[in-house]
N, C-alpha and C positions, 0 to 999 in steps of 0.2 A: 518522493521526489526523484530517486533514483530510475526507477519502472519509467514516469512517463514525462520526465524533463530529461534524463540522460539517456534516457530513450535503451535502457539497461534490461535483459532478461530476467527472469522472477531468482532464475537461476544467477546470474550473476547478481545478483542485488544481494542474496543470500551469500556467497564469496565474499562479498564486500564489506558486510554487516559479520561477517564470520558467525552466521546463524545456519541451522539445518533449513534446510528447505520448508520442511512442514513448517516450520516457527515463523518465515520468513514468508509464507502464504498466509497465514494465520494473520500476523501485522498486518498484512498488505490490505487481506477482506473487514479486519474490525477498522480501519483506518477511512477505507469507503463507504462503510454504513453509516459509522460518525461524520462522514462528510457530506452524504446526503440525507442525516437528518437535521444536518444545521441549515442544508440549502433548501429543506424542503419546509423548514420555521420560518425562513428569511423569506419565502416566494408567496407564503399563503398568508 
């Protein structure tokens, strides 16, 4: 939510979360796989 509603850097989202960067890439990619394999259950 941070990334693309507050329209927030990977880098500052990690700031924010007071996470390392890598952990905070890490989140960010298992969060959009899980989100397009629920939109891609819901479409077919």
């Amino acid at each position: 939510m941070l990334k693309y509603f507050n329209d927030l850097t990977i880098n500052e989202v990690a700031q924010v979360l007071k996470y390392p960067l890598g952990t905070a890439k890490t989140y960010l990619n298992k969060g959009l796989n899980k989100l397009r394999n629920i939109m891609r259950r819901d479409v077919v």
